[in-house]
FILUM-277140 format. One record per residue: y, x negated, z of N, C-alpha, C in turn. Coordinates in steps of 0.02 Angstrom, whole numbers, plus 50000, padded with zeros to 5 digits. Layout:
BEGIN
YXZYXZYXZ
...
//
This chain:
BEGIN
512905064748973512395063649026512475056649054
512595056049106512805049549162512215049049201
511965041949193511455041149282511665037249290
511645033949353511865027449410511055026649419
510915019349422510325018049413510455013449492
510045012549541510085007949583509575005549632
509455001349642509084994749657509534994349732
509334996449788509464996349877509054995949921
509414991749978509094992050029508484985750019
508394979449956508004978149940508214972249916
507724965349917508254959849874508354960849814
509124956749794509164958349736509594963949697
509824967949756510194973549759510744973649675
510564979949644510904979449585511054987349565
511374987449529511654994749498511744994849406
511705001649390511575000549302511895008949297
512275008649233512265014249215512145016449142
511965022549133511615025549037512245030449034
512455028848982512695036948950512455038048890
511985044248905511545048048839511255044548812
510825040148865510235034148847510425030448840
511135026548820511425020348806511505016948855
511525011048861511605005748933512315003148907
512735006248966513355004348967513544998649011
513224994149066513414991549117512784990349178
512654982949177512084981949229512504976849258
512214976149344512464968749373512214969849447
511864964049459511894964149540512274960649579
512204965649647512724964049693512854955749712
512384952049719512474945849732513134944349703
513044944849630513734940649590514194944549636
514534948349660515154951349685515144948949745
514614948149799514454945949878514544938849879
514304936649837513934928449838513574926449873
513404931249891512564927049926511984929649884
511624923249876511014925849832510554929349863
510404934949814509554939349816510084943949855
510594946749876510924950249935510754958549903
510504960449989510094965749985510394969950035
510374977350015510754980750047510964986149988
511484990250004511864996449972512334992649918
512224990849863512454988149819513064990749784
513764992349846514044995649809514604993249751
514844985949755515304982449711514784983349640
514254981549650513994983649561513914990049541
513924995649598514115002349581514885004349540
515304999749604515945002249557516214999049521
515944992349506515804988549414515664994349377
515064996049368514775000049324515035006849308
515335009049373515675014949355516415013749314
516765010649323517345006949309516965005849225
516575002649209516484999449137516305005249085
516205012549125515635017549101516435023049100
517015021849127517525025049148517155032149168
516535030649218516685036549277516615037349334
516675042949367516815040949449516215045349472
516265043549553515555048149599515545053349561
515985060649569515865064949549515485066649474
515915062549447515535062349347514825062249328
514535058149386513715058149372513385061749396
512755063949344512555069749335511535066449375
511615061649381510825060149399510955052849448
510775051249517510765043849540509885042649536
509725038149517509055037549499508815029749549
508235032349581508245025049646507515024449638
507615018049630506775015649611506575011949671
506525018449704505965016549769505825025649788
505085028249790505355034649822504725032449890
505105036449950504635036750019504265038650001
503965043249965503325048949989502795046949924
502925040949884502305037549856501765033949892
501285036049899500605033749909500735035449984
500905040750006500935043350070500135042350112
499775046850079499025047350124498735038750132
498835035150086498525028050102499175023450140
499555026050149500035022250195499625025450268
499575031250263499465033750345498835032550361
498215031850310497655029050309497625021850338
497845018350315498225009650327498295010150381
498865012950420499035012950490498595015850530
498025020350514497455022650568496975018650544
496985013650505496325010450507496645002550526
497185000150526497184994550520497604991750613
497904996050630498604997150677498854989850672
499314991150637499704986150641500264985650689
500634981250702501224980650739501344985250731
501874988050812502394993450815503004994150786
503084986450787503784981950750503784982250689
503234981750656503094979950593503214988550557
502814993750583502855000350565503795000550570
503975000350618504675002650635505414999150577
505154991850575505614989450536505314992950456
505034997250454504634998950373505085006250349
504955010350404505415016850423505735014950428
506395011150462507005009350440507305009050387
506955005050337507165002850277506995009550224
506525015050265506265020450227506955025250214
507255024750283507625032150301508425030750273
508495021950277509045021650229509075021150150
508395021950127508495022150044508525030150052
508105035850100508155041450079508885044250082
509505041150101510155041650142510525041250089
510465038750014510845034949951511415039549945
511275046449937511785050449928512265051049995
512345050650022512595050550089513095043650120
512645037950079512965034250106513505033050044
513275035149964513845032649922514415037249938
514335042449948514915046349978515365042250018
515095039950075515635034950123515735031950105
515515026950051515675017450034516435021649998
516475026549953516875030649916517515032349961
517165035650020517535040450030517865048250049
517395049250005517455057149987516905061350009
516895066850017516455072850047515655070650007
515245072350037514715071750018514585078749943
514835085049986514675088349925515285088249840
515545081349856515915080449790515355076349752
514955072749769514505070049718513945075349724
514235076749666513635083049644512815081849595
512995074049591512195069849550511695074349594
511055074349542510585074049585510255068349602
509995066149657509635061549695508645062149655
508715054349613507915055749578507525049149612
506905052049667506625044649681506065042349642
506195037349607505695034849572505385028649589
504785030249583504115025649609504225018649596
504275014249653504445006149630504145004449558
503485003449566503165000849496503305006649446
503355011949441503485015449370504275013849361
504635012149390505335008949392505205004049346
504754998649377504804992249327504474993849277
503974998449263503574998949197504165001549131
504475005749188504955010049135505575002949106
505805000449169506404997049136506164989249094
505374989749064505084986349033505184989848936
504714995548957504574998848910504985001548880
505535007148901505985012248866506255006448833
506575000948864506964997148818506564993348767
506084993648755505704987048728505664988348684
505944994048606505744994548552505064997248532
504654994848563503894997148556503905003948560
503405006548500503205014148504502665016648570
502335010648569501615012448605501835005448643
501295004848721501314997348739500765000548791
500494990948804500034992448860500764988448938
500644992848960501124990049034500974987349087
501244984549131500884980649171501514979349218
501454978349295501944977649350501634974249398
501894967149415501834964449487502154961749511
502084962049567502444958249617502174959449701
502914960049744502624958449809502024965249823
502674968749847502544976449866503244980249867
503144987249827503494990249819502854998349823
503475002649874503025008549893502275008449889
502155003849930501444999549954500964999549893
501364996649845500814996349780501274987749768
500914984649737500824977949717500674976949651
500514981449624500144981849546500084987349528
500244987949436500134994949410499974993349351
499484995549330499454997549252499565004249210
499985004449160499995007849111499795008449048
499915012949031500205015248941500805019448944
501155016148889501635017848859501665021748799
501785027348805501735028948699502575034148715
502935032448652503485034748647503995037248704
504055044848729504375043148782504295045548856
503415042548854503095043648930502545039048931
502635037049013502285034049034501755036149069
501025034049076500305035249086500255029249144
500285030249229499745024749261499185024449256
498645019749228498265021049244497815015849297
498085011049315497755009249386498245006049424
498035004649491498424999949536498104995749578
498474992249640498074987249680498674990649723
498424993049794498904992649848498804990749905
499154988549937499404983750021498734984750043
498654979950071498914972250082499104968350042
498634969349986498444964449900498984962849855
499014954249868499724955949804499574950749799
499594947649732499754942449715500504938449715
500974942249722501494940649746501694935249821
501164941449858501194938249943500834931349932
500324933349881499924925749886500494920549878
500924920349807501264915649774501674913549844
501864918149864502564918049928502284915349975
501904916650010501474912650073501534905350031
501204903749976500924895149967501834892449967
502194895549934503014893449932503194890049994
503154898850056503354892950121502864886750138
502274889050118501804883950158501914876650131
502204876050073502564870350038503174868050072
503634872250093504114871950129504724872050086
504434879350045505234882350027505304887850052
505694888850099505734895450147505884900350125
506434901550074507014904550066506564910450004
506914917150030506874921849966507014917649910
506494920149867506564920049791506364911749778
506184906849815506004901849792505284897149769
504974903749731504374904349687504574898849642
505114899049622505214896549544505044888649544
505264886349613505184880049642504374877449628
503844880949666503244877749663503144880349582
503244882649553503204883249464503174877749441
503804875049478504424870149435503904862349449
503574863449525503494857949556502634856149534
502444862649522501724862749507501454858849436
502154857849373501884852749315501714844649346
501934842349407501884834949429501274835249450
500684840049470500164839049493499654840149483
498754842249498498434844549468498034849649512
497694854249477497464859849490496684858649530
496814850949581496304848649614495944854949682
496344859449684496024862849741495994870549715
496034870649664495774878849636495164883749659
494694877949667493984881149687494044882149767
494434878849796494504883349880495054887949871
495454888849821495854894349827495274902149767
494894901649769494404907349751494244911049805
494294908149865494044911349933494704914149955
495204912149936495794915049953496064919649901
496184923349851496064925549788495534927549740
495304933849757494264933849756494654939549683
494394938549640494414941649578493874948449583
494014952849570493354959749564493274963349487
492904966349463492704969149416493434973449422
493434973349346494024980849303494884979849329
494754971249313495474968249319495714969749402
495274971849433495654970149503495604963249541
495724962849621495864957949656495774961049730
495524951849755495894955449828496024949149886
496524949349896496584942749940496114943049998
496014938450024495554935950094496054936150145
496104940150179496604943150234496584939350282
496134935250286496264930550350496524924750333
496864922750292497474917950265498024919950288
498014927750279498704930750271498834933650346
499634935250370499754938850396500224945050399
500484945550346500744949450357500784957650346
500064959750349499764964850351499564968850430
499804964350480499674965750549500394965050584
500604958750584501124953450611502034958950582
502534960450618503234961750592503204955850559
503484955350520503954949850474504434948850465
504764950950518505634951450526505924948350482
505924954550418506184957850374506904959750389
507344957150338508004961250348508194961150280
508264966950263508554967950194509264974250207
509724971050248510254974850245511004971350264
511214970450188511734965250192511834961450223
511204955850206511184949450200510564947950148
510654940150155510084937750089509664939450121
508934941850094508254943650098508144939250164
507654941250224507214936350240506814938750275
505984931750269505474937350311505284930550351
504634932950397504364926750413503734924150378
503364921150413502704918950416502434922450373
502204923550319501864925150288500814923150276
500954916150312500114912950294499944912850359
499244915150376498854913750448498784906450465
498504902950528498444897050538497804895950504
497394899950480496914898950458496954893450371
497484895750346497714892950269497784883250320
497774882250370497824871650384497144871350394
496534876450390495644875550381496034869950310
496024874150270496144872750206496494865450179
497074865550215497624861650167497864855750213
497794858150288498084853550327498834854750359
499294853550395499754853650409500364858350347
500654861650349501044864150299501694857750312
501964858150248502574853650234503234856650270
503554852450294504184853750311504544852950269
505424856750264505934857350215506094851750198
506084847050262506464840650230505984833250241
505364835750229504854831850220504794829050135
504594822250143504524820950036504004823750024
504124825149966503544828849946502944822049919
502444825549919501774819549884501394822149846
500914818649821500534822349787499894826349816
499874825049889499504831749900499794838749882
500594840549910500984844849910500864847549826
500984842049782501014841849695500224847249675
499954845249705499194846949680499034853149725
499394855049771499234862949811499724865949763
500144865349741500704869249691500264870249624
500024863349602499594866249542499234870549535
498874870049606498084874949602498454881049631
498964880749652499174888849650499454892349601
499734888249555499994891849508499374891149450
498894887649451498284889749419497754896049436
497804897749497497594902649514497974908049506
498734907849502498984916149496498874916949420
498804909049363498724912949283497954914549289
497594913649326496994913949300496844922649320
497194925249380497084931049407497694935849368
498224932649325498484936249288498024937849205
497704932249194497254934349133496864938449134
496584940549204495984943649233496304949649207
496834951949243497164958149247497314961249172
497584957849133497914956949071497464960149011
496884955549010496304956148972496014963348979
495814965049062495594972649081496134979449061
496904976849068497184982249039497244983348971
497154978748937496854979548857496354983248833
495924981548891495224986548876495574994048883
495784997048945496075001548944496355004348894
497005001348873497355003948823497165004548753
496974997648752496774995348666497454993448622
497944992448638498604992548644498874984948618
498894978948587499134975148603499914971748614
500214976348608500814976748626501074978148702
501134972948742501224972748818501944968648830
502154975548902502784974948937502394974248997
502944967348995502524965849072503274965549139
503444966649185503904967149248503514966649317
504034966249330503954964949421504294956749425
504244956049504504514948549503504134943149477
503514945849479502964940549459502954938249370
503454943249336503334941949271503744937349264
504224935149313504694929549303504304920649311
503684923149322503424915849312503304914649233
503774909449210503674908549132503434905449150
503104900649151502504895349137501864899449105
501754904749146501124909449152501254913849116
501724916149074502124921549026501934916548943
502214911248954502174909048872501254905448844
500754905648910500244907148896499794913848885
500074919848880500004925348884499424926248801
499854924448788499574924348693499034922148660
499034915748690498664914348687497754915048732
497904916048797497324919348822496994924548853
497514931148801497334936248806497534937848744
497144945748735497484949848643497864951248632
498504950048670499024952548664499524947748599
499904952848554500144948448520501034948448521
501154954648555501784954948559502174955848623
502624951648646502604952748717503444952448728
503544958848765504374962148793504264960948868
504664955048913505134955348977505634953748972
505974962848986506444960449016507014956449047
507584954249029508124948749066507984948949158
508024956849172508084956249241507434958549247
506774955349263505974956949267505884960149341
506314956749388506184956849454506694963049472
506524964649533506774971049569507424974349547
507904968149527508744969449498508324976149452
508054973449413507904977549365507684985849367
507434987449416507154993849436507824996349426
508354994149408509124998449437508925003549348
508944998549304508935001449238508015004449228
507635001149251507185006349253507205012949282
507235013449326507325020949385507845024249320
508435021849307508915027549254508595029849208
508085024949170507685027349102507075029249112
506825031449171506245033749190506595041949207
507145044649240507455050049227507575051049168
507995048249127508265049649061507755052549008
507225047549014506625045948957505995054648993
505685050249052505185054249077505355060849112
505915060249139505885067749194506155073349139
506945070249104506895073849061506905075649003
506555069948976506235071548918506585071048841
507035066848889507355066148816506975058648775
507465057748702506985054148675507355046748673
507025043848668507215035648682507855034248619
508325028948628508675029448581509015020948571
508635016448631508915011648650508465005148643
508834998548635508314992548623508584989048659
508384984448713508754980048751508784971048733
509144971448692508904966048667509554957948700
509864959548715510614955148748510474955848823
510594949448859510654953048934511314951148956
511844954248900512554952348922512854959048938
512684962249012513074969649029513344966749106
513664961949085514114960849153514874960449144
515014959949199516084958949189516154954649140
516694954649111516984950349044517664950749076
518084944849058518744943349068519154940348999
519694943348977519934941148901520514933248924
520754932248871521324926348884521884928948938
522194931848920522604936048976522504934849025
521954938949062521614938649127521424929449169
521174925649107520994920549127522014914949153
522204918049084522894915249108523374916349185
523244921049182523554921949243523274919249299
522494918649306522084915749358522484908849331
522624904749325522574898249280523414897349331
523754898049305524524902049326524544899049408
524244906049426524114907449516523654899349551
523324896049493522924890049524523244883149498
523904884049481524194876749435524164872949490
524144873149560524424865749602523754862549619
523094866949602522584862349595522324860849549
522544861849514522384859049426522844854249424
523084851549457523624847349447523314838149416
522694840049433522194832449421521954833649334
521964839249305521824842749271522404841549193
521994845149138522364842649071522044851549047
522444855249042522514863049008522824864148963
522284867548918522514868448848522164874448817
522464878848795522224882948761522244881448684
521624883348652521424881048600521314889048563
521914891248528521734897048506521204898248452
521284891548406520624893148349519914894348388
519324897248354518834898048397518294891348365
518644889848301517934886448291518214878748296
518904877248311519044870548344518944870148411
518824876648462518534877348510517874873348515
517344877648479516634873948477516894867048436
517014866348404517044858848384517024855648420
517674853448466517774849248506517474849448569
517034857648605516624857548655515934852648624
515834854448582515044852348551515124841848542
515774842148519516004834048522515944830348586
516304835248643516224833248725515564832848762
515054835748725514184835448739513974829848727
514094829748645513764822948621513814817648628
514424817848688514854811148705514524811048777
514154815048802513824812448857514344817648907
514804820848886515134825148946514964831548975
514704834249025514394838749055515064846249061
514854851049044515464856548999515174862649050
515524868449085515294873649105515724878349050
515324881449028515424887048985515484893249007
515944893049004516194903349049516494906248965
516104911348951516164915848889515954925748906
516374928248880516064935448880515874938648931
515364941948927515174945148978514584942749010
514654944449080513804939549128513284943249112
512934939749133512074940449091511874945249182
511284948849133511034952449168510154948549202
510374947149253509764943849271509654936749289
509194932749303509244926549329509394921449304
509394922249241509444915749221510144916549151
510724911949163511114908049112511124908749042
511164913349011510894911748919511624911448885
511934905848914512414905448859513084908448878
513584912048921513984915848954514144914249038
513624912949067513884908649103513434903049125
513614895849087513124891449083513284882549086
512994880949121513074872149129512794870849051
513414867449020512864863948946513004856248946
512404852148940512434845548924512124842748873
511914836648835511634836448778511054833248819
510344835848752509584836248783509484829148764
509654826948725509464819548717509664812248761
509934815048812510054808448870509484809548940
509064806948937508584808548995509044806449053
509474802849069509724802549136510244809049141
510324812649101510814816849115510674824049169
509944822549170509644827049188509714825749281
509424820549307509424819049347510134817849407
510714815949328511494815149348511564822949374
511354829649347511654837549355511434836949402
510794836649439510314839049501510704837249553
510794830149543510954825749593511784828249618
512184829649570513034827749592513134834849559
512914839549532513234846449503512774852649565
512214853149535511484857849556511624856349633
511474849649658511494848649725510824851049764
510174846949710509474853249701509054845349706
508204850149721507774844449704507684839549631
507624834749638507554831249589506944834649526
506394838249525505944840549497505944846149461
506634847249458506874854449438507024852249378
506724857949323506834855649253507444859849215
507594859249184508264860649142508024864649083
508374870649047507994872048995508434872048917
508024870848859508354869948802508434877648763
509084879148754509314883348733509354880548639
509124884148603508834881548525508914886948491
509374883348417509494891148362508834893848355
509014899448332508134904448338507924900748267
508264898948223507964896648128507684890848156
507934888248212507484881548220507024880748272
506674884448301506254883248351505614879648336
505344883548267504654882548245504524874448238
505404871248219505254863648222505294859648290
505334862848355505464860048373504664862148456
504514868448449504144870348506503404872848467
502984872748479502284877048487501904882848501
501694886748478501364891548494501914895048530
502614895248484503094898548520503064906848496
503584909948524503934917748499504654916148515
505174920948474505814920848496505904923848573
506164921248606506164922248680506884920948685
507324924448698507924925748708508404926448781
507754927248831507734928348908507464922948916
507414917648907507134911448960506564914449011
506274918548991505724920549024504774917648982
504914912748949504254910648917504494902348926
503834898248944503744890348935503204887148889
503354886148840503084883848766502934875848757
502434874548729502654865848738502964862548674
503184857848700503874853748644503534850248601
503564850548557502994845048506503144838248524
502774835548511502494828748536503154823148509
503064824548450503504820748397504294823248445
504414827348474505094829648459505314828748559
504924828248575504914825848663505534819648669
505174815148640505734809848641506574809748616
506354814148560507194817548557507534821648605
507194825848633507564830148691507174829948754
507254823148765507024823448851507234825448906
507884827748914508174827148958507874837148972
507674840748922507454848248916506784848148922
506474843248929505594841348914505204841748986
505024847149027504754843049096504104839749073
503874838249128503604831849141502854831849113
502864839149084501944841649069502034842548990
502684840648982502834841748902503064846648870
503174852448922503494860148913504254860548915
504374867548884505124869848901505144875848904
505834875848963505754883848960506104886648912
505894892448855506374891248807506824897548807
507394894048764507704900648733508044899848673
508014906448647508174905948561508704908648577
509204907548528510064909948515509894910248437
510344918148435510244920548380511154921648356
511264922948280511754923448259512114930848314
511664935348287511604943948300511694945448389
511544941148426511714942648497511984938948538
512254931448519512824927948544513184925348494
513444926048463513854922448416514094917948457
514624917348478514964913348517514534905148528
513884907748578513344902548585513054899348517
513064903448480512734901148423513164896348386
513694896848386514004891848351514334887248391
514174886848453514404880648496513694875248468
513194880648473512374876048457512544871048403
512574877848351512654873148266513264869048269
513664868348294514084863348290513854857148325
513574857348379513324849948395512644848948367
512434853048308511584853648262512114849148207
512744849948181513204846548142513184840048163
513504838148220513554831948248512984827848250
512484829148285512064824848314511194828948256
511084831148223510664834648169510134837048228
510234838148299509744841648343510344849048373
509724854648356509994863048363509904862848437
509784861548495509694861248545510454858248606
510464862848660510724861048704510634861748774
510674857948823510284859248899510474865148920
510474868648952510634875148991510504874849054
510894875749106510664877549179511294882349197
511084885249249511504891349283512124889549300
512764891449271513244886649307513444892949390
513044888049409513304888649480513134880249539
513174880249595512844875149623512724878049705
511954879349719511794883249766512204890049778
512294891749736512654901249759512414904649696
512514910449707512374914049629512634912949569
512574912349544512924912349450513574914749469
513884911049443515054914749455515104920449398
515304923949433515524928249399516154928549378
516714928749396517344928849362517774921349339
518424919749311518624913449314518734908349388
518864913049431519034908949475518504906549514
517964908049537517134907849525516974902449487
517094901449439517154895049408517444889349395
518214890249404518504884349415518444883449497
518314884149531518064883249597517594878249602
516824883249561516304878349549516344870549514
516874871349468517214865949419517104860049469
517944862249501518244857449547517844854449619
517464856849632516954855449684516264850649672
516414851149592515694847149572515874842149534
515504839149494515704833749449515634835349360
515674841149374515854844649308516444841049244
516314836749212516924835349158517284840049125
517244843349111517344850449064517324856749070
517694862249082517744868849101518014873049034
517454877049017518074880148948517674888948971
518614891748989518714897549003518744901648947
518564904648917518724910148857519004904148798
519564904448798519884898148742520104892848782
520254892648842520444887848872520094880048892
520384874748869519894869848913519944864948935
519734864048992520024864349072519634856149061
520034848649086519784841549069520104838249149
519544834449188519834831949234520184825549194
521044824249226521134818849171521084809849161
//
């Protein structure tokens, strides 16, 4: 039994495939395009996945698309006779409708071949039961309480579930206009980060400031009885207004999202290449104090529901760790599964295990515990790239180091010496963030080192924090009110005592974003760790995405690219490692 799981027409565009419940192969299209969030018919991670799964169009027996048209039909047409929105706005909506209903049709052409040779059946599954599923089926949990947010997906914004074995129960939602998503996204640009996907930014930017304007964002974010919400629509526009939207191969983009009414409020919005201040500092706080406070709201009420404390939480919104590694503490929840890929990528492997699991009924068999289901390249492969690129390596000192653990030795030696190392290992991680496979590593104990990556590698704001990647045996000494978090999807704070040792991983509020490395799911990483835990008696090493403004690299040459373009000291390809000389 084969499904093609896929994520189209949508940012983020990604593809996944199961055989007989097993996850053989996830990846989104970005890494293959290089443009980030790239949205559209995702077909290079289709024929990754088919290629890694060794099968072709015809072989699959289910394409599973986590978006279906004909969810929440009557309150879509309700919406439009009560609200009339743009003509533009309706039209660019149906557009994007009639090419997800097209999937079969169009993989035929990207292929090739007759339409009636892919004999899959076509399964549309509901945006949010997409993310609930590609939360839950994988999460180990027998039972869970579930939970989904983000922008809007098949005009729902929010879902709650239950989970028990291998079906899922909605039992409430919030739909369009209402999202806490749109909220987060409106205050982003109004900060003046334009760009899809750059939430993470006012996250990042929101520890420098304080949560001085919370109480005028209540009027904008009105909390209601039984864990709902509802934004104040006259902030917002894009419930009337087109938003010239394009989600078809190219990166995501919309417009205007906030009414003129949000400068009552705040005053002038920031421009891109305006400094930031601490007014800007303190609208970031109180927004990201308001989305945990309206995520506790929610959190707490689906508990009541369920009774459950075991919660999977997805959507894009679960990718705010800041607001994830307080979870535990101010709500009942004691055990908590997201996901590597939380955000939309992810629906690719939800939508497959929402067929597999729910439609038919088979029984769960899978734990997602690695988010390493991307391309891998062996020595071989890297050699020959190496080969084909000698006349620009020519500044360069190449050596293959066949032992593996004089490998880490001498990488973990080149850290502690203050040398900044991109680590290309195995296979790419599934999802946003770096854990070790493809990763910038520097040592956490030089606070300027931090500022050296941003500045001359990242090519990023200065306020952007770095995160400490830490053996899992040693966390308890080093973070708080932690859990093993393996996805860099939780922010924990650094003990007091231990700040000054790893500043350069410490932002500025005393947090990190963390992640545990375990023997059992990176080896490789794990003993690059303990070898500089040898050297220097700290288990910790910086982590950032090795890329610099583009997506995460995916193959070698992707990386020695990135190498040579930045101020990278150190490149180590599989065994290889690559020294400007």
């Amino acid at each position: 039994m084969i499904i093609l799981g896929i994520n189209a027409y949508h940012g983020d565009s990604s593809a996944a495939i199961i055989e007989d419940g097993k996850l053989i192969a996830a990846a989104e299209e970005e890494r293959f395009r290089r443009t980030k969030h790239w949205a559209g018919f995702p077909i290079e991670a289709i024929k990754y996945c088919l290629s890694e799964g060794q099968a072709t169009p015809d072989s699959i027996d289910y394409i599973a698309v986590n978006r279906n048209p004909h969810a929440n039909l009557r309150k879509k047409i309700f919406f439009i006779l009560k609200n009339r929105p743009s003509f533009s706005l309706i039209k660019s909506r149906l557009s994007n409708t009639l090419k997800v209903a097209g999937i079969k049709k169009t993989l035929s052409e990207e292929f090739g071949i007759g339409t009636d040779t892919v004999k899959a059946k076509v399964s549309n599954v509901e945006h949010h039961l997409a993310h609930l599923a590609s939360s839950f089926f994988v999460s180990g949990f027998d039972e869970a309480t579930l939970v989904s947010i983000d922008g809007f997906g098949d005009f729902t914004s929010l879902m709650v579930g239950k989970g028990r074995g291998n079906k899922i129960k909605p039992l409430s939602q919030v739909n369009f206009p209402h999202s806490l998503g749109i909220f987060y996204s409106a205050f982003t640009q109004f900060l003046g980060f334009p760009k899809y996907g750059d939430e993470y930014k006012v996250m990042g930017l929101a520890a420098f400031g304080r949560p001085e304007y919370a109480d005028k964002l209540e009027d904008v974010v009105r909390l209601a009885p039984n864990g709902r919400f509802e934004l104040n629509l006259e902030y917002f526009r894009h419930h009337i207004e087109d938003d010239h939207m394009q989600w078809y191969n190219t990166s995501p983009t919309f417009g205007r999202l906030y009414s003129d009414r949000l400068r009552d409020l705040f005053g002038e919005p920031r421009g891109s290449d305006t400094k930031i201040n601490s007014h800007h500092k303190n609208i970031a706080a109180s927004v990201q104090a308001t989305y945990e406070n309206a995520l506790f709201h929610i959190l707490k009420h689906a508990y009541k529901l369920t009774g459950c404390s075991n919660l999977c939480l997805a959507g894009g919104c679960a990718l705010n760790s800041v607001a994830n590694g307080k979870i535990r503490n101010e709500t009942p929840f004691t055990e908590i599964y997201i996901p590597s890929a939380a955000h939309d990528a992810g629906g690719a492997i939800g939508a497959a295990y929402y067929v597999y699991n729910q439609i038919l009924n088979l029984p769960r068999s899978f734990t997602m515990e690695t988010s390493y289901w991307g391309p891998e390249f062996n020595d071989g492969q890297i050699e020959k790239h190496l080969e084909l690129n000698r006349s620009v390596l020519a500044s360069c000192r190449v050596e293959h180091v066949e032992n593996k653990e004089e490998l880490y030795k001498r990488t973990a030696k080149s850290i502690s010496d203050g040398r900044i190392v991109g680590w290309f290992q195995g296979r790419m991680e599934w999802g946003p963030r770096a854990l070790g496979n493809r990763s910038i590593l520097a040592d956490p104990r030089r606070e300027n080192i931090r500022d050296l990556i941003n500045r001359k590698i990242k090519i990023r704001e200065s306020f952007r924090p770095f995160a400490p990647s830490i053996l899992e045996e040693y966390v308890g000494d080093y973070f708080e009110h932690y859990a093993p978090e393996p996805f860099m999807l939780k922010v924990y704070p650094v003990k007091k005592e231990k700040r000054k040792i790893i500043p350069a991983v410490t932002h500025f509020d005393g947090t990190g974003r963390l992640q545990t490395v375990s023997k059992q799911t990176n080896r490789s990483f794990w003993q690059l760790i303990r070898r500089f835990h040898t050297l220097t008696g700290v288990p910790v090493l910086l982590n950032t995405s090795f890329n610099e403004n583009e997506p995460i690299v995916c193959t070698p040459e992707e990386a020695l690219d990135c190498f040579l373009r930045t101020e990278m000291d150190i490149l180590v390809l599989g065994s290889f490692m690559i020294e400007r000389k």
